[in-house]
C-alpha positions as CSV (number, residue, x, y, z in Angstrom):
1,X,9.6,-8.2,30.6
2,X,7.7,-11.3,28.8
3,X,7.7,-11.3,25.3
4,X,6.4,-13.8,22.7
5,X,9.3,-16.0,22.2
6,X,8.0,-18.0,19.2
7,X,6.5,-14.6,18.0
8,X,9.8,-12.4,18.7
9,X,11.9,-14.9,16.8
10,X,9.9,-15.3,13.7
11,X,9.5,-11.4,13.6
12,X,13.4,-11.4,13.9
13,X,13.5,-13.7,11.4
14,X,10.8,-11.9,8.8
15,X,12.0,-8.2,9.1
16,X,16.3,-9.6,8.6
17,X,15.1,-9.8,5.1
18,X,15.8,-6.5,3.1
19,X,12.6,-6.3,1.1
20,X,12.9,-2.9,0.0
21,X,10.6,-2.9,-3.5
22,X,13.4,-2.3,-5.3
23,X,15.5,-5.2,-4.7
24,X,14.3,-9.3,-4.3
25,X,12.0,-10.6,-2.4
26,X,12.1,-14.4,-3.4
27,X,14.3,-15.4,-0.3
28,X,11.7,-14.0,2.0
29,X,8.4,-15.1,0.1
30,X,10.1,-19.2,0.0
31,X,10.9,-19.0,3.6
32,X,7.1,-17.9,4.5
33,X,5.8,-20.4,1.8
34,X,7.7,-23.2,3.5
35,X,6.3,-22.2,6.6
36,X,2.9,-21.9,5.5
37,X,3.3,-25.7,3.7
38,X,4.3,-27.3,6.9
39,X,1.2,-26.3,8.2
40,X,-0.9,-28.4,5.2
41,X,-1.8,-24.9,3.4
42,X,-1.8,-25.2,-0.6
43,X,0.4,-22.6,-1.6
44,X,1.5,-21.0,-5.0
45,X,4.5,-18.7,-5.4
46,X,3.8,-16.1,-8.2
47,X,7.0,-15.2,-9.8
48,X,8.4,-12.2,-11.8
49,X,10.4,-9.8,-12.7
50,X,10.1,-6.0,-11.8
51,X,11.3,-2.7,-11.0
52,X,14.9,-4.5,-11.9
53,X,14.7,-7.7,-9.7
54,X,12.9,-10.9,-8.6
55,X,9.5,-11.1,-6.8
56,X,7.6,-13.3,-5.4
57,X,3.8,-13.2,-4.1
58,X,2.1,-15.7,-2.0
59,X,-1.4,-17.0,-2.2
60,X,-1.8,-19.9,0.1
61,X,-5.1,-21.4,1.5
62,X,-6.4,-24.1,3.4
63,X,-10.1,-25.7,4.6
64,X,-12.9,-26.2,2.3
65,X,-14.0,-23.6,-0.3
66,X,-17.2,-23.3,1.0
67,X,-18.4,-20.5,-1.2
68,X,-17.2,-17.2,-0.3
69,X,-17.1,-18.0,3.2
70,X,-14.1,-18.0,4.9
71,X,-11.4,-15.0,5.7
72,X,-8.5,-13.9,3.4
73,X,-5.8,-12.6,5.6
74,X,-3.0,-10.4,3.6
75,X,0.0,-7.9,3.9
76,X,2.6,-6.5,1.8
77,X,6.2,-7.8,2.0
78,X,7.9,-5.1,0.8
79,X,9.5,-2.3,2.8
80,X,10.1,1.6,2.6
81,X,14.4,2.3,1.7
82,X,15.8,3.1,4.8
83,X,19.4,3.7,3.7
84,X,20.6,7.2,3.6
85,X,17.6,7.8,5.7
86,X,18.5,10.5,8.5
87,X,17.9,9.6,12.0
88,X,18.5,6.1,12.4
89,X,20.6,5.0,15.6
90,X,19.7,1.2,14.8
91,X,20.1,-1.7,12.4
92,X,17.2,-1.7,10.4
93,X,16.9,-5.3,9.7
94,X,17.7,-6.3,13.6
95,X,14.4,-6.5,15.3
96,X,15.3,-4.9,18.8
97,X,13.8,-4.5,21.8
98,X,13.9,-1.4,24.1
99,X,11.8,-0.6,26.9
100,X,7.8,-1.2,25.7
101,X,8.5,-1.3,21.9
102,X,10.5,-3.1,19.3
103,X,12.3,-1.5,16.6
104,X,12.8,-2.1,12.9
105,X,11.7,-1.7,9.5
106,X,8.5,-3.2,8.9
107,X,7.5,-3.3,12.9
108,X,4.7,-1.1,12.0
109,X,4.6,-1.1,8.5
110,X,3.5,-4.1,8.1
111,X,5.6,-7.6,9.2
112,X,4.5,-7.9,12.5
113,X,1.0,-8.7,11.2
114,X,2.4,-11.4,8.8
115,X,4.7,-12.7,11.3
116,X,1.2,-12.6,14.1
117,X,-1.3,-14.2,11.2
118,X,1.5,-17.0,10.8
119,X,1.8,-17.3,14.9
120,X,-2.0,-17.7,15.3
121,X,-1.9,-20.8,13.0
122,X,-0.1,-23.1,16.3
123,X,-3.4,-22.1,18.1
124,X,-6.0,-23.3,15.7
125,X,-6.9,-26.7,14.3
126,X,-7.0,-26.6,11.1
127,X,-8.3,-30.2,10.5
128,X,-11.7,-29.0,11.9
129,X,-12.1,-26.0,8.9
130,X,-15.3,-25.6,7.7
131,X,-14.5,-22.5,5.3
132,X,-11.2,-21.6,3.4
133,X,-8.6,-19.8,5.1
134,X,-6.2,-18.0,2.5
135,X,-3.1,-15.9,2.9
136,X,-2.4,-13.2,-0.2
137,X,1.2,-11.6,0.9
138,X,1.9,-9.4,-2.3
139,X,5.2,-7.2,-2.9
140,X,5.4,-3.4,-4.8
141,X,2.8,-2.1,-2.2
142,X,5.0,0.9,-1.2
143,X,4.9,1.0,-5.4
144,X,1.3,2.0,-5.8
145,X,-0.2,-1.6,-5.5
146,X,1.5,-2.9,-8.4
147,X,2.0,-6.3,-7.0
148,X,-1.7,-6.9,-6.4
149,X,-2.0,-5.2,-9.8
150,X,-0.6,-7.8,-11.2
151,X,-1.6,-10.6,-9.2
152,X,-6.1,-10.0,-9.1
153,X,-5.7,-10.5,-13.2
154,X,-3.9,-14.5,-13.0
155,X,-6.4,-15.4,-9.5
156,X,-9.5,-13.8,-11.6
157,X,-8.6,-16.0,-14.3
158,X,-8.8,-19.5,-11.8
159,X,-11.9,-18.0,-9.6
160,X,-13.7,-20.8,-11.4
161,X,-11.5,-23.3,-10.5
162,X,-10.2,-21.9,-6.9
163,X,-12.9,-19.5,-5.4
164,X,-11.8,-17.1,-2.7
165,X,-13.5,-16.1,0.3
166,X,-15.6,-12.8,0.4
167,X,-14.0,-11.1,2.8
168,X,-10.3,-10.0,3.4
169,X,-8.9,-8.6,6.3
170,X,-5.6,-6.2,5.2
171,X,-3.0,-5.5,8.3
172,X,-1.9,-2.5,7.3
173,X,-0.9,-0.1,10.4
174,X,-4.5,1.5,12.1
175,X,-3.9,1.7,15.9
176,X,-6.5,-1.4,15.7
177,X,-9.0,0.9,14.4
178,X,-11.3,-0.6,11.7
179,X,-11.6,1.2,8.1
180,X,-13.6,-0.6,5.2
181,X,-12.7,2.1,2.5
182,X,-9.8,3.9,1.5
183,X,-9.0,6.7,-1.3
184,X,-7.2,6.1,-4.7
185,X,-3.8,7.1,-5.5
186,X,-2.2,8.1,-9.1
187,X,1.4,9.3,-9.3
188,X,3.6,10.3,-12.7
189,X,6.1,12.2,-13.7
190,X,6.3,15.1,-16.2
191,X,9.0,16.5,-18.2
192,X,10.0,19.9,-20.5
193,X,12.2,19.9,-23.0
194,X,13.7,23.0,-23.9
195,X,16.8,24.0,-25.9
196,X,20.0,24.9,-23.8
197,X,22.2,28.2,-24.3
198,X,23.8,30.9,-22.6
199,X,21.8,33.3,-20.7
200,X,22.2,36.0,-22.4
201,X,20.6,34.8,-25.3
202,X,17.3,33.7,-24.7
203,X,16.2,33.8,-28.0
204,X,18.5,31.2,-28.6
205,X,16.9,28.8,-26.4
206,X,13.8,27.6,-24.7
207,X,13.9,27.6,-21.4
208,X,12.4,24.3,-20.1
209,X,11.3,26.0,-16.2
210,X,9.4,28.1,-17.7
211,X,7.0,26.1,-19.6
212,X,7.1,24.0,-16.2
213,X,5.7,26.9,-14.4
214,X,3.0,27.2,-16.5
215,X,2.4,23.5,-16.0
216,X,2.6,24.0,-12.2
217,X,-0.1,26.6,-12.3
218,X,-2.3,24.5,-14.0
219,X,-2.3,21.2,-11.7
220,X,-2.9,24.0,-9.1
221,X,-5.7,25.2,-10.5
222,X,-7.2,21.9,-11.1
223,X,-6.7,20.9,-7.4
224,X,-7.6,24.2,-6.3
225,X,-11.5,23.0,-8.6
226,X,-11.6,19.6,-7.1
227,X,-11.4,21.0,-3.9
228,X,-14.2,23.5,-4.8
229,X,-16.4,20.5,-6.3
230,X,-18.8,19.6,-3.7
231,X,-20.4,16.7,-6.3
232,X,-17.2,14.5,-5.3
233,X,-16.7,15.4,-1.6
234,X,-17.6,12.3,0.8
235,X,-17.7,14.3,4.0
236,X,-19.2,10.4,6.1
237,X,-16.2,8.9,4.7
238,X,-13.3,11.2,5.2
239,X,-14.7,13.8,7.7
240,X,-10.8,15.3,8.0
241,X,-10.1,15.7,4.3
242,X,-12.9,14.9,2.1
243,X,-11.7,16.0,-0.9
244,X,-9.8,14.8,-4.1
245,X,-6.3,16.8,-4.1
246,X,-3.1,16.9,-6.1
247,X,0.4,17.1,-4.6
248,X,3.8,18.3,-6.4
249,X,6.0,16.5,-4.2
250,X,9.5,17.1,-6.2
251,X,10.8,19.5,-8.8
252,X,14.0,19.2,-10.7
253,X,15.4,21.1,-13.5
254,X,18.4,23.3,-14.4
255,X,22.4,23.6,-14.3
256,X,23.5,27.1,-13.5
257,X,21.7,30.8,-13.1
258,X,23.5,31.6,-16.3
259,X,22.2,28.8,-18.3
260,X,19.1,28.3,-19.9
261,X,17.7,24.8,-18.7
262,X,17.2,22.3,-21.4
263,X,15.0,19.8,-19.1
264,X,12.7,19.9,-15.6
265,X,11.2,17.2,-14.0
266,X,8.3,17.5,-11.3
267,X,7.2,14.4,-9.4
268,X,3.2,14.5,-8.6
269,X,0.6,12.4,-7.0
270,X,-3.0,12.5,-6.8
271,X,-5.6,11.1,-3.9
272,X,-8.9,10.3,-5.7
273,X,-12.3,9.0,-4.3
274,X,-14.9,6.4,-6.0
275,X,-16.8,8.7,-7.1
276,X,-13.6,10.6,-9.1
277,X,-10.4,8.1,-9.7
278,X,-7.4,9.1,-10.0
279,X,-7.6,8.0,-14.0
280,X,-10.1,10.4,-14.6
281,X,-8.3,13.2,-12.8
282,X,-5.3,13.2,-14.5
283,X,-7.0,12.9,-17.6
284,X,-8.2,16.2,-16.6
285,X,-5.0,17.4,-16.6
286,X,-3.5,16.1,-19.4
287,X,-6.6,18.0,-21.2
288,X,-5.4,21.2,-19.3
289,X,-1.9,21.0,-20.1
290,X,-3.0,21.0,-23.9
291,X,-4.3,24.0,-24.1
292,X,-1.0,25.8,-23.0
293,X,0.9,27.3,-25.4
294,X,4.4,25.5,-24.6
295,X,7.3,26.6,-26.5
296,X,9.4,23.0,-25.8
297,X,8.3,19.3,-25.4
298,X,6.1,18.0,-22.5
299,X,6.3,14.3,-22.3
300,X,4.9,11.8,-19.1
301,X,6.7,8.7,-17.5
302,X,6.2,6.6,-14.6
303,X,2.2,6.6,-14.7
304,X,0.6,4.5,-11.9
305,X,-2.6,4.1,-10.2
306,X,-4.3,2.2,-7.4
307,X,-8.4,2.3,-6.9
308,X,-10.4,3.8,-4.2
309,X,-11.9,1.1,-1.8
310,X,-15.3,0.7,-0.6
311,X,-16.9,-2.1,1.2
312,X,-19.7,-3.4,2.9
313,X,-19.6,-2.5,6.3
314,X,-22.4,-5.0,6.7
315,X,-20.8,-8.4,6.7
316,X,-19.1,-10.7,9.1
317,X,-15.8,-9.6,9.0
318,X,-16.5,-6.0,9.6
319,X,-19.4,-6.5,12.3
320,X,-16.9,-8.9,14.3
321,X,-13.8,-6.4,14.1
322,X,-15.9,-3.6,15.0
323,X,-17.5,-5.3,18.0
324,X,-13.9,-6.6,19.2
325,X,-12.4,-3.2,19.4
326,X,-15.9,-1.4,20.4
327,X,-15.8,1.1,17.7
328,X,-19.0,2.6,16.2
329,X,-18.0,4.8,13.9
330,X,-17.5,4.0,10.3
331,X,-15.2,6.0,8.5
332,X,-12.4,5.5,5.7
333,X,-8.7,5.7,5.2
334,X,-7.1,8.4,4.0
335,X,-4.0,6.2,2.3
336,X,-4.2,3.7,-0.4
337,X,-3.7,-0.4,0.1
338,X,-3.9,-3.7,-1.9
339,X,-7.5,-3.9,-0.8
340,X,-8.6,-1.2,-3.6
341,X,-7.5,-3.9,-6.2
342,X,-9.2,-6.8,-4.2
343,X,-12.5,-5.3,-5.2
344,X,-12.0,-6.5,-8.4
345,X,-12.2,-10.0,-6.8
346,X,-15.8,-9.3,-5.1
347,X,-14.3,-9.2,-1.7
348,X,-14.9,-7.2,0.8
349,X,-11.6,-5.6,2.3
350,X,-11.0,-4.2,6.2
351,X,-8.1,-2.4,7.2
352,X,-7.3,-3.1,10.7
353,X,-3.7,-4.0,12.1
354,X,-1.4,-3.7,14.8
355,X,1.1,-0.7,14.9
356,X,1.2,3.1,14.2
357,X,0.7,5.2,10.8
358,X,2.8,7.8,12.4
359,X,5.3,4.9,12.5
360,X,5.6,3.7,9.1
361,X,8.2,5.0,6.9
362,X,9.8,6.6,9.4
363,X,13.5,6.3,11.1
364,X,13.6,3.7,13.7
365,X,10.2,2.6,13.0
366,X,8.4,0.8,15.8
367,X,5.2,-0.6,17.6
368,X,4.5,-0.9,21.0
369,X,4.7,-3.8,22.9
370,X,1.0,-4.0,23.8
371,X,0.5,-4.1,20.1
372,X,2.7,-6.7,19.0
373,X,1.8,-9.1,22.1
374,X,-2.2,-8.7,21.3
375,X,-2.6,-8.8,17.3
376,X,-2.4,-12.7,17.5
377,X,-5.2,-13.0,19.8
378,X,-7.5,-11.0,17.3
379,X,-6.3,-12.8,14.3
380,X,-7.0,-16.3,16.1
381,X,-10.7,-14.8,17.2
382,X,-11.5,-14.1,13.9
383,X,-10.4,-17.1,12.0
384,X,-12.1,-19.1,14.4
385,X,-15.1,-16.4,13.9
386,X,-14.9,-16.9,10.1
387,X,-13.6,-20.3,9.2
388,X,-14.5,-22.6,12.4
């Protein structure tokens, strides 16, 4: 079976690197920098520190700046955990091949389109530019965006200086299908504080489930309104789901049935549109929450966000993409990407990549063959498209 060679090995090469968001991603982010630099491409490594380790993102370019023409071409480098994950049968980090599709984390989700974008520069000549072409490989995607969080603020700040093309193409895992707009995400934590003691005493103590519970049936009740709330639907762009909605996703609290629980933790997360971010939802429910009559503490930790993307499905970019896959139909993502925070930049953001949704995250992640072989040959189309 013919596969890539010079494609295969720097895939390899790419997904050996255990990004997981949690732990460093400097070694990975030099090696692509270096590989971008022998190519001519400008390129600044943004360092810090987060979530208890080194990062690294990547904004590279090269060609002209010739206004906001050009293509930005961008991916995450961090990974989902995989450890302690049930189901795997393989080494995460060893790309493998079996049959029509190759195996590992970040096949899907999203390496392979790095590792195709940085392929597609051998067929190009980038002497003959005429408009910018820029790479913006982030890290902390699979943490709510934070990476491009932190990263729009410092390029906004040199836009003057280093302008940026208009348009962005985001390789995030579609089946090749073509989304310009996305929902928002918030997620956070809440917490009760009771006071412990035996069981048989409850006046002794306050018992911090319950005055969960009566949390819990709030943020139900204020997902169950959004729902109802047909101001914010955007039935064009998410025909499947069109809502705003609130998920509890984990719960934890308690020692024994005969003890009355000092503390209980729920996890939640919240899928917003433009038209009602994720900000102003849980404002909502902070305002809710208020008016309970709580007989402990209720305190909030680990509050993120990410915005809801829309963008012109008008320009070059989106018009090209759309004609190379033949699809009419204009609709958005359901999931959140860096793209949302690229807005704040002025560009226009598509979603289109190689690989499977129903693929990422999952135990022995993959992407077919067909997928990984053809991605190069629609990344060189539209740099030529947008840059040549």
């Amino acid at each position: 079976m013919f596969v890539n060679k010079g494609l295969f090995d720097l895939s390899k090469k790419i997904i050996s690197y255990d990004t997981v968001s949690n732990k460093e991603n400097v070694s990975c982010s030099e090696y692509i920098a270096d590989y971008l630099d022998g190519f001519g491409f400008k390129v600044d490594l943004y360092r810090d520190h987060m979530f208890g380790d080194d990062k690294a993102q990547i904004v590279a370019s090269i060609g002209p700046a010739n206004g906001g023409n050009g293509i930005i071409l961008s991916g995450h480098l961090d990974i989902v955990p995989f450890e302690n994950q049930p189901g795997w049968v393989r080494d995460p980090l060893v790309l493998t091949l079996e049959d029509d599709k190759l195996f590992g984390r970040g096949t899907s989700d999203m390496k392979v389109f790095i590792t195709q974008a940085l392929v597609a520069l051998k067929k190009i000549n980038l002497q003959k530019l005429k408009s910018q072409l820029v790479f913006i490989l982030t890290c902390d995607e699979e943490i709510c965006c934070q990476g491009a969080k932190r990263l729009v603020p410092i390029l906004k700040e040199g836009l003057s200086e280093r302008p940026l093309p208009s348009q962005a193409l985001v390789g995030e895992p579609t089946d090749f299908k073509v989304f310009h707009a996305h929902k928002g995400i918030g997620v956070f934590h809440l917490i009760t504080t009771g006071v412990a003691g035996h069981s048989s005493r409850p006046d002794r103590g306050t018992n911090a489930i319950t005055d969960m519970t009566k949390i819990i049936n709030v943020i139900d009740k204020v997902n169950d309104e959004l729902i109802s709330e047909k101001k914010n639907l955007d039935h064009d762009l998410y025909p499947q789901w069109p809502y705003c909605s609130i998920n509890i996703g984990r719960i934890f609290g308690g020692v024994a049935d005969n003890m009355i629980p000092e503390r209980c933790e729920i996890q939640v997360s919240v899928r917003s549109t433009l038209q009602n971010n994720a900000d102003t939802i849980i404002a909502r429910i902070k305002e809710e929450i208020g008016k309970l009559n709580l007989k402990g503490l209720v305190s909030w930790e680990g509050l993120l966000t990410a915005p809801a993307l829309r963008s012109s499905d008008q320009t070059e970019a989106f018009k090209f993409l759309s004609s190379y896959y033949n699809q009419s139909q204009v609709v958005g993502a359901p999931y959140v990407t860096d793209a949302g925070h690229f807005s704040d930049l002025g560009i226009d953001s598509y979603i289109c990549g190689p690989g499977s949704l129903s693929q990422a995250h999952m135990p022995n992640e993959s992407i077919q063959l067909s997928h990984f072989e053809s991605g190069v040959d629609m990344i060189q189309a539209l740099i030529e498209k947008m840059c040549l």
